[in-house]
OpenMM code with the backbone's topology and positions (N, CA, C; nanometers):
from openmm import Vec3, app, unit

residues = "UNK UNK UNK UNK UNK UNK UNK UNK UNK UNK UNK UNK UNK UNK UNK UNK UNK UNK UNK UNK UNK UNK UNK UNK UNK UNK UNK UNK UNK UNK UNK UNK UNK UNK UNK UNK UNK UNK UNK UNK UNK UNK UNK UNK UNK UNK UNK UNK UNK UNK UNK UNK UNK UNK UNK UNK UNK UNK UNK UNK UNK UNK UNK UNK UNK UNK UNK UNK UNK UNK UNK UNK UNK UNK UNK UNK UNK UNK UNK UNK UNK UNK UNK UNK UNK UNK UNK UNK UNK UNK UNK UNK UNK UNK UNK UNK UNK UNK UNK UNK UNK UNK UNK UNK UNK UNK UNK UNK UNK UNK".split()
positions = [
    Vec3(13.6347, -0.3202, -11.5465),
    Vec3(13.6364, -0.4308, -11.4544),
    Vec3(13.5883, -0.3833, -11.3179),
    Vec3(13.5187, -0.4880, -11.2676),
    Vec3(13.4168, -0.3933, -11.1049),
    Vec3(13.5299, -0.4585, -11.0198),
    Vec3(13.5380, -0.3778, -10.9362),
    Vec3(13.6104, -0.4409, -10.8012),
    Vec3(13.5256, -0.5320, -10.7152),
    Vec3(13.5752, -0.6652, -10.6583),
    Vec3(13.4604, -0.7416, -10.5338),
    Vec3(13.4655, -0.6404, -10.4445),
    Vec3(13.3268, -0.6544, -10.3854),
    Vec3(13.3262, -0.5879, -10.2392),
    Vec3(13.3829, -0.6463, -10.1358),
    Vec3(13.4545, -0.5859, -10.0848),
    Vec3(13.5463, -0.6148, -9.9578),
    Vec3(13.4587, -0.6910, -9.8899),
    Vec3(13.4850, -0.7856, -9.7787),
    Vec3(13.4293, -0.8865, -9.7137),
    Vec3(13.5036, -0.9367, -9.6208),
    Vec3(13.4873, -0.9595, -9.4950),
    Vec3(13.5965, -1.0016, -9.3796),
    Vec3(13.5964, -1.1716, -9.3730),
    Vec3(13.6460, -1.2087, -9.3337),
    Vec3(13.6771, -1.3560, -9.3326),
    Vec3(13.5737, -1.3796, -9.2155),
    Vec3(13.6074, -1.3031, -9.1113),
    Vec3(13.5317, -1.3452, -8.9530),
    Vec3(13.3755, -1.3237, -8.9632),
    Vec3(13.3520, -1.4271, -8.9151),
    Vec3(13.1522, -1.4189, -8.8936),
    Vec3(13.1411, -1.3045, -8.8069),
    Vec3(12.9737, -1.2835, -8.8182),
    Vec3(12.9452, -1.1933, -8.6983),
    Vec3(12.9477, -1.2397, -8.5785),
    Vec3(12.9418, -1.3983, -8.6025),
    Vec3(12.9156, -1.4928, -8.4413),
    Vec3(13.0338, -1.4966, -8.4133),
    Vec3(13.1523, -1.5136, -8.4634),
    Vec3(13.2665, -1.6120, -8.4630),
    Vec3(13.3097, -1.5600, -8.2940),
    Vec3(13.2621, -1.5194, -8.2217),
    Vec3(13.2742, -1.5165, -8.0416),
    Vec3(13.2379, -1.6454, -7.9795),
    Vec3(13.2898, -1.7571, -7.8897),
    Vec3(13.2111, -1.8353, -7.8207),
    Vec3(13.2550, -1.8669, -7.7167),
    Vec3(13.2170, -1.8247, -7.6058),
    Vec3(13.2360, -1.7838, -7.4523),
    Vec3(13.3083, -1.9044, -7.4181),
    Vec3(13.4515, -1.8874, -7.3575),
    Vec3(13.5138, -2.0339, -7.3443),
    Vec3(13.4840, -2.1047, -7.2107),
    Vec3(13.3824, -2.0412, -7.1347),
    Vec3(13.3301, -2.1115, -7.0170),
    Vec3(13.2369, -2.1822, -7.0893),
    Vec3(13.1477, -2.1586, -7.1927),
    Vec3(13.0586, -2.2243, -7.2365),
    Vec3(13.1022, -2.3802, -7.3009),
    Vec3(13.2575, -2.3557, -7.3624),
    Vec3(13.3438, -2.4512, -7.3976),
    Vec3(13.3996, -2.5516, -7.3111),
    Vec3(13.3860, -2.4789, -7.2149),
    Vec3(13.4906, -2.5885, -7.0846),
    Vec3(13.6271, -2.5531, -7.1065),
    Vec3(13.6796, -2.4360, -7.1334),
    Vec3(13.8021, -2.4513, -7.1475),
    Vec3(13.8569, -2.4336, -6.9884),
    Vec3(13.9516, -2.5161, -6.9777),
    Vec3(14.0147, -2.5093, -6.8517),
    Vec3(14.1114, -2.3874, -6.8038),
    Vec3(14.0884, -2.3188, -6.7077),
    Vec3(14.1475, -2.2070, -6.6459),
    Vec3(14.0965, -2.0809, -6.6265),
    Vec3(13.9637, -2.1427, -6.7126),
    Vec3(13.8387, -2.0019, -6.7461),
    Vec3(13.7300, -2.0020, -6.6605),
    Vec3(13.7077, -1.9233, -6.5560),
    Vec3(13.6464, -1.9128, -6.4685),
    Vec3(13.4918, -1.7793, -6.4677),
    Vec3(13.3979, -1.8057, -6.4031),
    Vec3(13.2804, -1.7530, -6.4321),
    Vec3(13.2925, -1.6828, -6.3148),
    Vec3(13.2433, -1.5340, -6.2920),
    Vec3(13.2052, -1.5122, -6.2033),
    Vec3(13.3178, -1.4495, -6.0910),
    Vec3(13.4452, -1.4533, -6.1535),
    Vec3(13.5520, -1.3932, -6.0712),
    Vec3(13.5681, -1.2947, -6.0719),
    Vec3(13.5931, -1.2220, -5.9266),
    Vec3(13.6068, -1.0422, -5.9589),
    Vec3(13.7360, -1.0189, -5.9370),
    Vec3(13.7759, -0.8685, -5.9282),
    Vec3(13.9167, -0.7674, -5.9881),
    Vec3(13.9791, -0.8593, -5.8516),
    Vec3(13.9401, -0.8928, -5.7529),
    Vec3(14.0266, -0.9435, -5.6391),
    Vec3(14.0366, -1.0979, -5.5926),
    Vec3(13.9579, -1.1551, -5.6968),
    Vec3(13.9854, -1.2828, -5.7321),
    Vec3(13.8874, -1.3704, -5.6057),
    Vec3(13.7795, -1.2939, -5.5521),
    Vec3(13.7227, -1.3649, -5.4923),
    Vec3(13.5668, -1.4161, -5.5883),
    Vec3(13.4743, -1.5087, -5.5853),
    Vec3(13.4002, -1.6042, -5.6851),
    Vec3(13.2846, -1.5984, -5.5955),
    Vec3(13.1388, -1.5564, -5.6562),
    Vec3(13.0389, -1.5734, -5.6070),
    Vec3(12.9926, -1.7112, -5.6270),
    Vec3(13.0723, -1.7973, -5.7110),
    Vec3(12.9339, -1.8940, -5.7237),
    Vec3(13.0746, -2.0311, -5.6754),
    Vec3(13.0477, -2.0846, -5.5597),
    Vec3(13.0871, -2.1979, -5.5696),
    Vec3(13.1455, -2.3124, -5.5687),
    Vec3(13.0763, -2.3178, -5.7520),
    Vec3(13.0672, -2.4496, -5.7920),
    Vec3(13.1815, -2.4445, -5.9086),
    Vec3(13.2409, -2.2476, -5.9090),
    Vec3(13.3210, -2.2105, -6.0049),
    Vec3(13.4133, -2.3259, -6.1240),
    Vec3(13.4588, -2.3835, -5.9722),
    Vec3(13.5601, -2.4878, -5.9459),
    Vec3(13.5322, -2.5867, -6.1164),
    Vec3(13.4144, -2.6093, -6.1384),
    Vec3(13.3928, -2.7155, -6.2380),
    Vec3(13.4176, -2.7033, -6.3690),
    Vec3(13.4273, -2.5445, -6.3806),
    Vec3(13.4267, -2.5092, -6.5161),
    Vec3(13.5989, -2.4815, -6.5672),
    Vec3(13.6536, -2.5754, -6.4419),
    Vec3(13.8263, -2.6057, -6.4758),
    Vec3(13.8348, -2.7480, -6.4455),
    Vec3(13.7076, -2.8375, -6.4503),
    Vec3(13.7287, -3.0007, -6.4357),
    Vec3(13.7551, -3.0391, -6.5804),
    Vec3(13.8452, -3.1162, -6.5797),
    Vec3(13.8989, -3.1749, -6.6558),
    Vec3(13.7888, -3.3189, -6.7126),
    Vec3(13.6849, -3.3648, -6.6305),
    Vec3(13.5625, -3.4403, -6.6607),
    Vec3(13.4682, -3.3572, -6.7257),
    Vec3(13.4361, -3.2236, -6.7170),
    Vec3(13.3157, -3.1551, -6.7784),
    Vec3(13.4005, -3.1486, -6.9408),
    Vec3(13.4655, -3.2545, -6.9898),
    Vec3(13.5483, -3.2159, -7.1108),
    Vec3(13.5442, -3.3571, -7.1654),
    Vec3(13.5134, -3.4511, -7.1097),
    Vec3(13.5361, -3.6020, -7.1508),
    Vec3(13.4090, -3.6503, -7.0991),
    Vec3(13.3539, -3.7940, -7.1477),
    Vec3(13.2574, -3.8507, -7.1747),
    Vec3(13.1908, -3.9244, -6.9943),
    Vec3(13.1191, -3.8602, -6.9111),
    Vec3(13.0245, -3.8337, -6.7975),
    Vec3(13.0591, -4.0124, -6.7451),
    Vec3(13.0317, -4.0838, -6.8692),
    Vec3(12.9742, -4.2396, -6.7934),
    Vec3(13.0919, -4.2533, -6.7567),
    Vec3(13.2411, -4.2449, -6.7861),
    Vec3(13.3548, -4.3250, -6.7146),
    Vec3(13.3356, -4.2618, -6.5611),
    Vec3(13.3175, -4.1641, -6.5349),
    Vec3(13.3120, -4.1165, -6.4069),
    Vec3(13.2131, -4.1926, -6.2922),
    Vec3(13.1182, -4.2561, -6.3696),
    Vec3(12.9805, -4.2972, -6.2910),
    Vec3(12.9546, -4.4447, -6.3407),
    Vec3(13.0753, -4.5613, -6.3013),
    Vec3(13.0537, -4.6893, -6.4315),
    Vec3(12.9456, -4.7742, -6.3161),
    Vec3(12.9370, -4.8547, -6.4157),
    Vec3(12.8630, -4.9514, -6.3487),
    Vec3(12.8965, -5.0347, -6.2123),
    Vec3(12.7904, -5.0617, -6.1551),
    Vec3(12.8575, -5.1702, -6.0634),
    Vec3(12.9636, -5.2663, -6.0896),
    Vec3(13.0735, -5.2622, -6.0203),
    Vec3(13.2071, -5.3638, -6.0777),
    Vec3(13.2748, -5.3096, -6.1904),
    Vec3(13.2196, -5.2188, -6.2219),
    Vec3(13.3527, -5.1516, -6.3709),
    Vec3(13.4202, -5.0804, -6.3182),
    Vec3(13.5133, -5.0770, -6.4336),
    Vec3(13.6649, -4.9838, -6.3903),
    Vec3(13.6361, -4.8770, -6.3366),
    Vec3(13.6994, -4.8238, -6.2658),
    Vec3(13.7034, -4.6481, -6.2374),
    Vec3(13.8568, -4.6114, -6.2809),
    Vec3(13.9886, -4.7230, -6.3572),
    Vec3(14.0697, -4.6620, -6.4163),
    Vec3(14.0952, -4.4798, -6.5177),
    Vec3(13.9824, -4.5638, -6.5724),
    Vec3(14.0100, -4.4205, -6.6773),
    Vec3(13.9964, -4.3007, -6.5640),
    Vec3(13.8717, -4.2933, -6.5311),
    Vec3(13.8099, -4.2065, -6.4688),
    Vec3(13.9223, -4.1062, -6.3625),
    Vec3(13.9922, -4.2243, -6.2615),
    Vec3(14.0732, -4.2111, -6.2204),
    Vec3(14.2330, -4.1230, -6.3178),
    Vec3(14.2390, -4.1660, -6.3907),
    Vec3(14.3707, -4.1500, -6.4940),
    Vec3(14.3554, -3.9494, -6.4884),
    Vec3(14.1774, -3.9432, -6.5215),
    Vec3(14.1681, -3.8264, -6.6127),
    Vec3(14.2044, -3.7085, -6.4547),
    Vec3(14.0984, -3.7713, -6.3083),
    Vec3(14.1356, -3.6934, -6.2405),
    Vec3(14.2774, -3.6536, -6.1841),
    Vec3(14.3770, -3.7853, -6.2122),
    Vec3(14.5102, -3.7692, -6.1220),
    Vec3(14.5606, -3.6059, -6.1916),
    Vec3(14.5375, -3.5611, -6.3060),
    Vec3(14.6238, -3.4533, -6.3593),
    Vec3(14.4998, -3.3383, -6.3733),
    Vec3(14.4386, -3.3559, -6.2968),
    Vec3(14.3011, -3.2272, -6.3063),
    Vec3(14.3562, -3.1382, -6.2298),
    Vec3(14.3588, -2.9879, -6.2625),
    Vec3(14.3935, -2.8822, -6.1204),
    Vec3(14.2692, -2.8557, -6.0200),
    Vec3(14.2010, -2.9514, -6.0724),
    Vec3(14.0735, -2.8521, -5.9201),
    Vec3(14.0010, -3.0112, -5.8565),
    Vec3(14.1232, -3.1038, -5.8489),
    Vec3(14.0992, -3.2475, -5.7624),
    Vec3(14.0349, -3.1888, -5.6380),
    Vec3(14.1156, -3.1281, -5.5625),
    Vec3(14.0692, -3.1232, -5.4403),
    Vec3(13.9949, -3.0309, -5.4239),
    Vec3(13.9346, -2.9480, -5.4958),
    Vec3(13.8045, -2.9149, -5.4485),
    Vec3(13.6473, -2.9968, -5.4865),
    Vec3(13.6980, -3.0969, -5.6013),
    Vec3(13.6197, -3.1740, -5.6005),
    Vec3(13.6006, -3.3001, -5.5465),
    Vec3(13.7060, -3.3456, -5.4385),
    Vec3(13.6670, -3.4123, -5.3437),
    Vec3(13.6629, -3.3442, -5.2341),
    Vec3(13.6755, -3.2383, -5.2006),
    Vec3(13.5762, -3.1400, -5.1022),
    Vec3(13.4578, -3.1526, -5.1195),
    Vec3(13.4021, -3.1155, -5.2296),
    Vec3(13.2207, -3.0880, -5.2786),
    Vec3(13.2148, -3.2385, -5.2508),
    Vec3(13.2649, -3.3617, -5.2858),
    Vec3(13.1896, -3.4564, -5.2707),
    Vec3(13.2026, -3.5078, -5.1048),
    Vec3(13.2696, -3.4889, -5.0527),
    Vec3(13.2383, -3.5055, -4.8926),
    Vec3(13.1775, -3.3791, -4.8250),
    Vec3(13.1883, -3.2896, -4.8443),
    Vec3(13.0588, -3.2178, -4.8097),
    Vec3(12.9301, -3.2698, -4.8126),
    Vec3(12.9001, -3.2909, -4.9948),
    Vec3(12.7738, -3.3261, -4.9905),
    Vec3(12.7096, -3.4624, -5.0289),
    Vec3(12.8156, -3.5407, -4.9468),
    Vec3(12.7970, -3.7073, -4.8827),
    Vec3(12.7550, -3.7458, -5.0482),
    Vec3(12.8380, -3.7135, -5.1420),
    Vec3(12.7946, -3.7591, -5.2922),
    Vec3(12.7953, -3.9123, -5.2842),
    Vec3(12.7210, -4.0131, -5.2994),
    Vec3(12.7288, -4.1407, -5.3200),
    Vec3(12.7406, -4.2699, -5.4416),
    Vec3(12.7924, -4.1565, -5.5319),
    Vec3(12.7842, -4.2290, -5.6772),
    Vec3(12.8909, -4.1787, -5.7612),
    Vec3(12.9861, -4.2269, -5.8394),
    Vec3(13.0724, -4.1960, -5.9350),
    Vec3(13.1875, -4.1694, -5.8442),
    Vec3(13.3114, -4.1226, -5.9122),
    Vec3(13.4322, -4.0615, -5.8719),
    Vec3(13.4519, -3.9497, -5.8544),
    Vec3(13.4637, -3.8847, -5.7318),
    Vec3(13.4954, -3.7515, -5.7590),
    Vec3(13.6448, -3.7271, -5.6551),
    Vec3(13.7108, -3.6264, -5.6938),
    Vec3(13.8372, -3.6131, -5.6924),
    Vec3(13.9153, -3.7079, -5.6736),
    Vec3(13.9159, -3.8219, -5.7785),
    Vec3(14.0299, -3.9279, -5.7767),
    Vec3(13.9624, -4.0580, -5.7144),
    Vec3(13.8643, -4.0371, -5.6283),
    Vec3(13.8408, -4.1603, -5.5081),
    Vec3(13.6934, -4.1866, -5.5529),
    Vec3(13.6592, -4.3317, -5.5180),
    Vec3(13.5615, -4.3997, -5.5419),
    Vec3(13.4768, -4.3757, -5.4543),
    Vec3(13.3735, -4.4182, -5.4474),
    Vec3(13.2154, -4.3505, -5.3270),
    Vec3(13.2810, -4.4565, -5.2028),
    Vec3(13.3411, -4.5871, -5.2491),
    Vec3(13.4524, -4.7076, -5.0833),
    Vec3(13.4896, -4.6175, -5.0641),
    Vec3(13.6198, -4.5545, -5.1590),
    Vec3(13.7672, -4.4803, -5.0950),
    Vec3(13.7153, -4.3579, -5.0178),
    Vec3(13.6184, -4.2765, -5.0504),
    Vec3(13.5693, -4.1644, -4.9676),
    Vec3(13.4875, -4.1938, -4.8664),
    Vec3(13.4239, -4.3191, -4.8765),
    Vec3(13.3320, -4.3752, -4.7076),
    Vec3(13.4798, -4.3813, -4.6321),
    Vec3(13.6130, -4.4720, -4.6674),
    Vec3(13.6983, -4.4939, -4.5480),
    Vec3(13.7598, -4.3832, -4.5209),
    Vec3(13.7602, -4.2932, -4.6140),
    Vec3(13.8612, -4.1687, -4.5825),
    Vec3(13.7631, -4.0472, -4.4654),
    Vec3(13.6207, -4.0932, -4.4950),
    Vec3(13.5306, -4.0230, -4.3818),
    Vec3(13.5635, -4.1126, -4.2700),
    Vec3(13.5611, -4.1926, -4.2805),
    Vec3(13.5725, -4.3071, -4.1350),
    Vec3(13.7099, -4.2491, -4.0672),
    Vec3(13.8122, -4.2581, -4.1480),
    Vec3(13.9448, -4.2044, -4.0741),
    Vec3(13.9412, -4.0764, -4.0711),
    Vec3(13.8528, -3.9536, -4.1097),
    Vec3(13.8561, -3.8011, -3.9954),
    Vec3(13.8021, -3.8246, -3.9077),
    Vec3(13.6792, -3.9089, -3.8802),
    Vec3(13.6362, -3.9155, -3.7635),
    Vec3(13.7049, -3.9860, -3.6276),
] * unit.nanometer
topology = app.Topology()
chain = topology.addChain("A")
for resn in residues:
    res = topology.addResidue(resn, chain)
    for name in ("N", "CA", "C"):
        topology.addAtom(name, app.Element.getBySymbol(name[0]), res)
């Protein structure tokens, strides 16, 4: 009787970079002292780069509920309504607030 040849269960691929995944808490680019060359780090712990783009960006007069729902429990809200008042973003939701709620919330720093 021949013996099977031994054989591992695991692929040769079976690696897949969990930044490439979006997994949340997994960060690109961080060094031994926790300071980040790139950024935009911040996104690759959004809780939107994981769920479907259009609720974030609806149509004229549609909900921004969901959209809203997904950011209230995101950990990196406020740096993504940082990036979007920085860079005067004018479309979709970003950290929780609508492109209104972030025109009045610029109106009241000034």
């Amino acid at each position: 009787m021949a013996v099977p040849e031994y054989r591992s269960g695991v692929p040769d691929d079976w690696f897949v970079d969990p930044v490439r995944l979006g997994v949340p808490g997994v960060r690109s680019n961080v060094g031994d002292d926790g300071s980040n060359d790139n950024p935009l780090a911040w996104q690759t712990d959004s809780l939107c780069a994981q769920t479907d783009p259009e609720a974030f960006f609806p149509e004229k007069g549609g909900s921004t509920r969901d959209a809203k729902k997904i950011c209230s429990s995101c950990e990196v809200r406020n740096q993504c309504l940082e990036y979007a008042l920085a860079n005067d973003e004018r479309f979709g939701i970003w950290g929780g607030l609508s492109e209104r709620e972030r025109r009045k919330l610029r109106k009241k720093a000034v």
